[in-house]
C-alpha positions as CSV (number, residue, x, y, z in Angstrom):
1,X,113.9,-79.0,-73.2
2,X,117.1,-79.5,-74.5
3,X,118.1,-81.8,-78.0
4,X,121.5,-83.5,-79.2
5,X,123.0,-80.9,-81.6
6,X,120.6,-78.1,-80.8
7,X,121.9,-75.2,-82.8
8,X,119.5,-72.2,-82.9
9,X,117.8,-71.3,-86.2
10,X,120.4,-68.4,-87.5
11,X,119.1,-65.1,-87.9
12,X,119.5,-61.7,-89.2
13,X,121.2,-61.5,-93.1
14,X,123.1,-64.3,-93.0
15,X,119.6,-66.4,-92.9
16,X,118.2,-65.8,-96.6
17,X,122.0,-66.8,-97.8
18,X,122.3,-69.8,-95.8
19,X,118.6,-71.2,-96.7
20,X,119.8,-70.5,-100.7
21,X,122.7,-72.2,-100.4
22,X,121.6,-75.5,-98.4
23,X,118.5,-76.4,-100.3
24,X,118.7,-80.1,-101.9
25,X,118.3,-80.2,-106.0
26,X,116.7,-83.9,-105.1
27,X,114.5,-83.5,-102.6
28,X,113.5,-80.0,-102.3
29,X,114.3,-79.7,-98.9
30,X,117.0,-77.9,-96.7
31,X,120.1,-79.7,-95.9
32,X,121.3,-78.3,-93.3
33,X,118.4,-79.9,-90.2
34,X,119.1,-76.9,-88.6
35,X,117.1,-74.9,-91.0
36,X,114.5,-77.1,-91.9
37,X,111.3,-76.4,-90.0
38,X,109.9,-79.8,-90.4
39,X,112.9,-81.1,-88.0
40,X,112.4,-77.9,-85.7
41,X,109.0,-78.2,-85.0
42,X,109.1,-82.0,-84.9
43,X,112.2,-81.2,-82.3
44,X,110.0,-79.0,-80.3
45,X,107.7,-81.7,-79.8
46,X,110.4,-84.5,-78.3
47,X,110.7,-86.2,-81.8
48,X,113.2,-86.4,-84.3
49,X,113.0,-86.9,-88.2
50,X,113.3,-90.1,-89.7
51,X,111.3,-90.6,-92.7
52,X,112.2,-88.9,-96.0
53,X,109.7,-86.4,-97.7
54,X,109.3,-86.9,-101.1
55,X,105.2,-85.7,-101.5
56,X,105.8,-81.8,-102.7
57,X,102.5,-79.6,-103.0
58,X,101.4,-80.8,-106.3
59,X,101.4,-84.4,-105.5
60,X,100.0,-83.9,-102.0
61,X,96.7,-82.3,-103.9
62,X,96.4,-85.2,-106.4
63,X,97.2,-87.7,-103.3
64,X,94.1,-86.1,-101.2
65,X,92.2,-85.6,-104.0
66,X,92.5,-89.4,-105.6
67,X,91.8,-90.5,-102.8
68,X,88.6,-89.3,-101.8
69,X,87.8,-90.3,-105.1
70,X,84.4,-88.4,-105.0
71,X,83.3,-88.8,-108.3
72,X,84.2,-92.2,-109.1
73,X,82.9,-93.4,-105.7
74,X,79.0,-91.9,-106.3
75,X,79.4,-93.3,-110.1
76,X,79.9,-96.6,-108.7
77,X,77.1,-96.4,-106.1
78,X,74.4,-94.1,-106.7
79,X,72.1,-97.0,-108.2
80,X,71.9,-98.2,-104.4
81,X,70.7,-94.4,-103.8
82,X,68.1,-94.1,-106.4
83,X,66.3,-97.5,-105.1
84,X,67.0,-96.8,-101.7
85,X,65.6,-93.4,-100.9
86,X,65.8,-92.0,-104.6
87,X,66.8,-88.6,-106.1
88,X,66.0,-87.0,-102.5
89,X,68.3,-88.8,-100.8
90,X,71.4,-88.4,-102.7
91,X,71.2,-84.8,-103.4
92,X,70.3,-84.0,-99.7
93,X,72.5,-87.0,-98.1
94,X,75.7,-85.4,-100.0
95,X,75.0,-81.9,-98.1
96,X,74.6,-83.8,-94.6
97,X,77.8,-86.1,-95.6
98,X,79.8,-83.2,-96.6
99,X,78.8,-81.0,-93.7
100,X,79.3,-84.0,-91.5
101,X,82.8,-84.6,-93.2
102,X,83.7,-80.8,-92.7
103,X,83.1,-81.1,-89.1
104,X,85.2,-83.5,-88.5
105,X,88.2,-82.5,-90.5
106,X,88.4,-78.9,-89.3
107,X,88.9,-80.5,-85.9
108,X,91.3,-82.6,-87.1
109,X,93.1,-79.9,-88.9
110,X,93.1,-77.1,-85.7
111,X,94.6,-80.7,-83.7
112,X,97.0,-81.1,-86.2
113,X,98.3,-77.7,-86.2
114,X,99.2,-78.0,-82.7
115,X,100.5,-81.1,-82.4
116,X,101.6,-82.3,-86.5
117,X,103.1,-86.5,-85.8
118,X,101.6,-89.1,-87.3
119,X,100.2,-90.9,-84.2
120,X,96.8,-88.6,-84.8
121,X,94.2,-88.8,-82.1
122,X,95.4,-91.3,-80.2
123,X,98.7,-89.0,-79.8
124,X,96.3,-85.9,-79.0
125,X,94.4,-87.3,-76.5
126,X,97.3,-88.4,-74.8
127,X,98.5,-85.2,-74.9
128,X,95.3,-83.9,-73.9
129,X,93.3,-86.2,-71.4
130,X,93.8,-85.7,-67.7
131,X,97.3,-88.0,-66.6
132,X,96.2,-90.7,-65.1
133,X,93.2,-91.4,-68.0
134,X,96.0,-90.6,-70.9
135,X,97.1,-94.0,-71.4
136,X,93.7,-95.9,-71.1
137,X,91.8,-93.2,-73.2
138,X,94.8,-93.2,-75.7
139,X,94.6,-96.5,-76.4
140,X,90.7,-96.7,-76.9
141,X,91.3,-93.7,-79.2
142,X,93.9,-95.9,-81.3
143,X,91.0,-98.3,-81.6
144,X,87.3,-96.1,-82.1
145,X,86.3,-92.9,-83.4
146,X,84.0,-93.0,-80.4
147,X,86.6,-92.0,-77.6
148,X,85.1,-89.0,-77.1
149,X,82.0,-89.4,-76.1
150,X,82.0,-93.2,-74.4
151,X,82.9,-94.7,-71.1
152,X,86.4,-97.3,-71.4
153,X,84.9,-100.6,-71.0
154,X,82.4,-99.9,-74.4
155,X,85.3,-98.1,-75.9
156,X,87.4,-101.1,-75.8
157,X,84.7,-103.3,-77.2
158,X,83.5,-100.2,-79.6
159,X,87.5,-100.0,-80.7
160,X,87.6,-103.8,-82.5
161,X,84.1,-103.1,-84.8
162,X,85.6,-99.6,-85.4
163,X,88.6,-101.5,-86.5
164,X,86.7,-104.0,-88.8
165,X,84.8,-100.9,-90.2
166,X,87.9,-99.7,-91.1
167,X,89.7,-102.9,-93.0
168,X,86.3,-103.0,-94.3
169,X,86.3,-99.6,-96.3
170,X,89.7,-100.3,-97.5
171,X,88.5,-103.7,-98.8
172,X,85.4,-102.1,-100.5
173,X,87.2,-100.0,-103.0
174,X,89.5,-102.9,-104.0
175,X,86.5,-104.9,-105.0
176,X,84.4,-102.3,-106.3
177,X,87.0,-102.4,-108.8
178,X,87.1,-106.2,-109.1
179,X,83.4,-105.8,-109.9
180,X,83.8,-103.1,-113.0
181,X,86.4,-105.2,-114.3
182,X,84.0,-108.2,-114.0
183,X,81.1,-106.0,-115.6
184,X,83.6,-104.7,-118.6
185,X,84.3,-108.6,-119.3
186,X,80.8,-109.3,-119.3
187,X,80.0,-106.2,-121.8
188,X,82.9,-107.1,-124.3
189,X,83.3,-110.6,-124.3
190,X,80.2,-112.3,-125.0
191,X,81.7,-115.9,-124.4
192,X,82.5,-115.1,-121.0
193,X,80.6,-117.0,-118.2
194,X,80.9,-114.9,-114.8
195,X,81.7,-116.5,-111.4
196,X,82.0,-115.8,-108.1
197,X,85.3,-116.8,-107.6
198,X,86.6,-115.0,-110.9
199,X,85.6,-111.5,-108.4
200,X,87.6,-112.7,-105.7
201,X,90.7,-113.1,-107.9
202,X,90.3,-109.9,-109.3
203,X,89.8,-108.5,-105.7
204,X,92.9,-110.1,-105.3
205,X,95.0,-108.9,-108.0
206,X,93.7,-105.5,-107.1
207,X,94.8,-105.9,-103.3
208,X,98.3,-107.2,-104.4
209,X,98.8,-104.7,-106.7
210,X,98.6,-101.6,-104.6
211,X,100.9,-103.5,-102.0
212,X,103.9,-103.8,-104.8
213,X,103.1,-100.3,-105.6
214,X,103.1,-99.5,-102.2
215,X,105.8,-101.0,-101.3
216,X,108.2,-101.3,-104.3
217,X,107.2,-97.7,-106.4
218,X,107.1,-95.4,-103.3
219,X,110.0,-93.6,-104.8
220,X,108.3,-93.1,-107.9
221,X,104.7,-92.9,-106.1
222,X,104.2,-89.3,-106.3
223,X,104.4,-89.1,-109.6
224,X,101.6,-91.9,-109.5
225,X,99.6,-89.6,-107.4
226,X,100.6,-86.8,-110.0
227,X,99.1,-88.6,-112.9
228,X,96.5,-90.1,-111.2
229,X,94.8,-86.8,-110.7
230,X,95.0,-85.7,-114.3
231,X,93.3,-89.0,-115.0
232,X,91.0,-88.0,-112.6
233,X,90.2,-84.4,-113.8
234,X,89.8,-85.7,-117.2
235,X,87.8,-88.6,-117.2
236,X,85.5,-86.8,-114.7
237,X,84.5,-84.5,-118.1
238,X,84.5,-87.3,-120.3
239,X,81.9,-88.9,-118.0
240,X,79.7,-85.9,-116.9
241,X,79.5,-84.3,-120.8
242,X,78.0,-87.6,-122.3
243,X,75.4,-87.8,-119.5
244,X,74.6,-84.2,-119.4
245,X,74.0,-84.1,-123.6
246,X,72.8,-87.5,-124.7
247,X,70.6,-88.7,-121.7
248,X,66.8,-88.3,-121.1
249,X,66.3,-85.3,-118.4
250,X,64.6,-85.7,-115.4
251,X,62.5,-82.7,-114.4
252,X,63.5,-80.7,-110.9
253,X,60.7,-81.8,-109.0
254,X,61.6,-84.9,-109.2
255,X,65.3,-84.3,-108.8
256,X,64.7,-82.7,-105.1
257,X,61.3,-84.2,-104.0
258,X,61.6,-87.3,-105.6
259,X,61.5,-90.5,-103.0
260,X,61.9,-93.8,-103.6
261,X,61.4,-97.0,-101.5
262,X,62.4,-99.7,-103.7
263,X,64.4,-102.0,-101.3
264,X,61.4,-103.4,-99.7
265,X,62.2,-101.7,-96.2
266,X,58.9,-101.3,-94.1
267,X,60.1,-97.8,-92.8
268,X,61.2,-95.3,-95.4
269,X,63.7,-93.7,-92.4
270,X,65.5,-97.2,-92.7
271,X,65.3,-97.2,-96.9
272,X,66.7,-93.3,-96.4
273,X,69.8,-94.2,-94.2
274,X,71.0,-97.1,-96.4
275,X,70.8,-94.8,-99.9
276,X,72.8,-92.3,-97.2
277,X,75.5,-94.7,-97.7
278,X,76.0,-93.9,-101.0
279,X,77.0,-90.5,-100.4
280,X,78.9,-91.2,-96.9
281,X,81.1,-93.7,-99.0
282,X,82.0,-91.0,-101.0
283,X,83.4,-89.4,-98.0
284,X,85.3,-92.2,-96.6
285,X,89.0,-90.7,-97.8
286,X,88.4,-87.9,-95.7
């Protein structure tokens, strides 16, 4: 396979000298393309660069990391666990999340490694489905998490809820902040009158927001992402000390046997799934 402007990564001594000497003071990366193995191994796979790197190691950690948001997601949640399903559930349902979420990243990760773009699955089961099934099974995998193991015609129809599912998580954390701020309004301000439609501003304002962030700060967003993290760190002491020194103690038997079925469900299987979401949303940056 040959590429415009090939030139063969240089070896022997003159390499060490001529990786020194091209490395950018702005963005941390080589100069010369030839060198860089971002654009090589992106070139061995048919593609060229085009997008600029600005994430370095530090601020692809606090990126990840913030986003999961794993703390700050049970903390917001984990009264629909204790009603539905109780102590039991969210001690046990965060092992089978977390092995669940494991799973599926360590076979995202040994996919990634072979094939790094950022088309994902859908690019890897083109690349990996039988020819004349690539296109049709690529596209359902573009659409549903569920290409693997379901005919076409329910993938296609799978693909749209998947796609709901997924505006749908992205939605929920921009509210579940609209909702604190509502509830610290409520706390402090005693002449405040709650409605509805003062949520769905503040949903709003959260959504728009992160767009101009997005779209206006990316220069400046891993820094963001940087400080973000320390944020996070630090506030996830400030939160866990209070609680672990000032708050009444439950006893361990009720911590890993205790079960509750508070939600009204008939079946406590149903009750035990729904606190499971408590835990699975704490999984959902993964």
């Amino acid at each position: 396979m040959a590429f415009e402007n090939d030139v063969p990564v240089p070896q022997g001594q003159n390499l060490q000298r001529r990786v020194n000497n091209k490395i950018s003071d702005q963005t941390g990366h080589l100069e010369d393309q030839n060198l860089d193995l971002d654009a090589r191994t992106l070139a061995i796979l048919g593609k060229r660069q085009q997008l600029s790197r600005s994430f370095g190691l530090v601020s692809l950690v606090a990126f990840s990391t913030t986003l999961l948001a794993s703390w700050e997601s049970i903390a917001c949640t984990f009264q629909n666990g204790l009603v539905n399903g109780g102590p039991a559930t969210l001690v046990y349902g965060l092992s089978v999340s977390w092995l669940g979420s494991l799973a599926v990243c360590a076979s995202l990760a040994e996919l990634a490694s072979m094939s790094p773009t950022s088309g994902g699955q859908y690019h890897w089961v083109s690349q990996l489905a039988p020819a004349r099934f690539a296109v049709g099974f690529s596209w359902a995998a573009g659409k549903s998490s569920l290409a693997g193991i379901c005919r076409l015609p329910l993938l296609i129809d799978l693909g749209w809820i998947s796609i709901f599912a997924r505006l749908s998580v992205c939605a929920s954390g921009a509210f579940v902040v609209a909702q604190l701020i509502q509830g610290l309004l409520i706390f402090n301000v005693s002449s405040y009158e709650p409605h509805d439609w003062h949520t769905t501003m503040l949903y709003w304002m959260m959504l728009l927001i992160a767009m101009f962030v997005n779209i206006l700060g990316i220069r400046i967003f891993p820094h963001i992402e940087s400080a973000a993290f320390i944020i996070h760190i630090c506030f996830f002491f400030a939160l866990l000390v209070p609680l672990v020194y000032l708050t009444p103690q439950s006893s361990a038997r009720y911590v890993f046997t205790g079960f509750e079925n508070a939600g009204g469900w008939e079946s406590n299987g149903v009750s035990w799934c729904l606190g499971l979401l408590t835990t699975a949303w704490s999984f959902v940056g993964t």
